[in-house]
C-alpha positions in Angstrom: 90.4 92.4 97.9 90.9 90.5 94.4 90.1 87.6 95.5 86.7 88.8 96.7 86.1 90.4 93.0 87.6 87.0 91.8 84.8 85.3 93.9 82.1 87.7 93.3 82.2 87.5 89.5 83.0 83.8 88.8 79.8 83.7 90.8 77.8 86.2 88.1 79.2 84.5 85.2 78.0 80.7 86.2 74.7 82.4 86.6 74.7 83.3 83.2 72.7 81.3 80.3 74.7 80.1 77.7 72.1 81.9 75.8 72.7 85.4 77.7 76.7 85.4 77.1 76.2 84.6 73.3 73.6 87.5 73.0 76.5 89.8 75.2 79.3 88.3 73.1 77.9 89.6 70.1 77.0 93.2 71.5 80.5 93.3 72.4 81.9 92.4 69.0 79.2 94.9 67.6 80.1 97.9 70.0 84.0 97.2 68.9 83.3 98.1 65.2 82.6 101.3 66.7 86.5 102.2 67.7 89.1 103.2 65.8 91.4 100.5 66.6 91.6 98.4 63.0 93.4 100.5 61.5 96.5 98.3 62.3 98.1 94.9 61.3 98.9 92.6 64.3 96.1 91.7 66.9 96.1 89.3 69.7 93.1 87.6 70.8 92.8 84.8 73.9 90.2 82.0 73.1 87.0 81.3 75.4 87.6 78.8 78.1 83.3 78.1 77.7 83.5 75.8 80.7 84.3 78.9 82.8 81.6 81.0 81.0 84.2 83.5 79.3 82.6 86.1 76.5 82.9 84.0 73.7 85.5 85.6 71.1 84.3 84.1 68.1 82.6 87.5 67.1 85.8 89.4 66.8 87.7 87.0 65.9 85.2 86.9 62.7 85.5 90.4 62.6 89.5 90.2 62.5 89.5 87.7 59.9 86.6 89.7 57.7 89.3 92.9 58.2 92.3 90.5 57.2 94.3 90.9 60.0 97.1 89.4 61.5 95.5 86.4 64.4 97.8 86.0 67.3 96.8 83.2 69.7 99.2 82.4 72.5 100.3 79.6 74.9 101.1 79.4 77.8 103.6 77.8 79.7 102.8 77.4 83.6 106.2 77.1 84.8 107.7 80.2 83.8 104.2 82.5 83.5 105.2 83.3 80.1 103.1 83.2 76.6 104.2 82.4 73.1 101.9 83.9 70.3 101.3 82.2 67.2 100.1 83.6 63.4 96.8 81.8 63.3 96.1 80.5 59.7 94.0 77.7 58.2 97.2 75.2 58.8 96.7 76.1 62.9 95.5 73.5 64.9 93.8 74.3 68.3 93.9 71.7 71.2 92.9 72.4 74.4 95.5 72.1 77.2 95.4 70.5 80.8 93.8 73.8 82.1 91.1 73.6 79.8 93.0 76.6 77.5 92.1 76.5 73.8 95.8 77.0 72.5 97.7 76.6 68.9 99.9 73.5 68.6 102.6 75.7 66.9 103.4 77.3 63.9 104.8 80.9 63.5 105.8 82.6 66.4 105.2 86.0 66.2 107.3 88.1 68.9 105.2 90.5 71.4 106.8 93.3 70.1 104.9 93.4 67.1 101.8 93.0 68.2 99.6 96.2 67.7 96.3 95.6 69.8 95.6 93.0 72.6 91.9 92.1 73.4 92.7 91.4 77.1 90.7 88.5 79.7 89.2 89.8 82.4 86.7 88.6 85.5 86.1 92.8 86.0 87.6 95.5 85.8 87.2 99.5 87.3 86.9 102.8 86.1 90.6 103.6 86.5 90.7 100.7 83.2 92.6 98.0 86.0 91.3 94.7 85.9 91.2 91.6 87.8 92.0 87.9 86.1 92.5 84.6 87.7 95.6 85.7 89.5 98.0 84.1 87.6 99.6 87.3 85.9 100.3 86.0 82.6 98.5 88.8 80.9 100.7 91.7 82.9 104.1 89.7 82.5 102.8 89.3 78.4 101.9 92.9 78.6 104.8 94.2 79.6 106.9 92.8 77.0 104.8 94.5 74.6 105.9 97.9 72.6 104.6 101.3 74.1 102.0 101.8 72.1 100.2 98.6 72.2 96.3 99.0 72.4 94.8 96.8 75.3 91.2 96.1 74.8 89.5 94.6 78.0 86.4 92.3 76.6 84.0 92.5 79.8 80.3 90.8 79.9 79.7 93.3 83.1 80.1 96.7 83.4 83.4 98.3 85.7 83.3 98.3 89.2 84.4 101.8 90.9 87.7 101.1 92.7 89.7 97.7 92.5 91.6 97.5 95.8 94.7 96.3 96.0 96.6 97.1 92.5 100.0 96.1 92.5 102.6 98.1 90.8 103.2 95.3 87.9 99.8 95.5 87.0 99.2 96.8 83.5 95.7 98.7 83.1 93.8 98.9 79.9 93.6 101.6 77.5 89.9 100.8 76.8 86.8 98.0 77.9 84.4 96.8 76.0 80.8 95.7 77.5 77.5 94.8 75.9 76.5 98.7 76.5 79.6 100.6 76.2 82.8 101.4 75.8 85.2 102.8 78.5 88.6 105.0 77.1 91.1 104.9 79.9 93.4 106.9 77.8 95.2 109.5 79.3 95.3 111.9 75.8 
């Protein structure tokens, strides 16, 4: 079940030393260098909730900015399950929200459609590229409003599990993971 994956790795990331996720952070930004996904203009990226241990995204999003990219950062609104992404720029203020979400106040809202990459959330994820988040569904509902050809980029501090159980026909898999030793292509091509 998802919730037992849920459970499961929660439980691995509180065991984690702040230490240990900044070192995996940063051999996650590194092994991303290594794919041929900058090539384009528009990138979302999700900001680390540290409280719940996340892979801390300051790496790529350093890597993004070195590149000159477009930033997306999105909020969320509970009550519908929907997202709103904003052009980050040095006006972009960052407060975080009830659920302890680092989110822009505002600014230019940039519509999903135009969004070229994703680097997705994720508590795991399997070698089939499905993944497993707080059960929410925010990310599926965002990433289905997204073109075709959008890139999703899983950002994992553990490596996939063999078979997630339970996949749900609204679930949108990854095209690719990256972990602190490797990177997974789901890509069908």
């Amino acid at each position: 079940m998802k919730s037992n994956l849920r459970e499961k790795y929660i439980s691995l990331r509180e065991s984690l030393s702040s230490e240990t996720i900044e070192e995996r952070s940063m051999e996650i930004a590194n092994n991303s260098l290594k794919m041929d996904i900058w090539g384009h203009s528009f990138y979302h990226i999700f900001l680390s909730i540290s409280a719940k241990k996340e892979i801390d995204t300051t790496p790529v999003l350093h890597i993004l900015q070195g590149k000159d990219k477009n930033i997306l950062l999105s909020r969320s609104y509970f009550a519908t399950r929907e997202m709103k992404h904003y052009l980050l720029t040095d006006n972009t203020t960052i407060k975080t929200n009830k659920w302890g979400i680092p989110e822009p106040e505002g600014g230019l809202e940039v519509p999903a459609s135009q969004i070229d990459v994703v680097f997705v959330p994720l508590l795991a994820f399997d070698e089939t590229g499905h993944r497993v988040g707080y059960g929410k569904g925010f990310y599926d509902i965002f990433l289905s409003g997204c073109k075709k050809e959008v890139i999703k980029v899983g950002l994992s501090l553990f490596e996939a599990e063999e078979k997630i159980p339970g996949i749900l026909e609204s679930d949108v898999p990854l095209d690719y993971c990256i972990t602190p030793t490797r990177i997974y292509n789901f890509k069908k091509d």
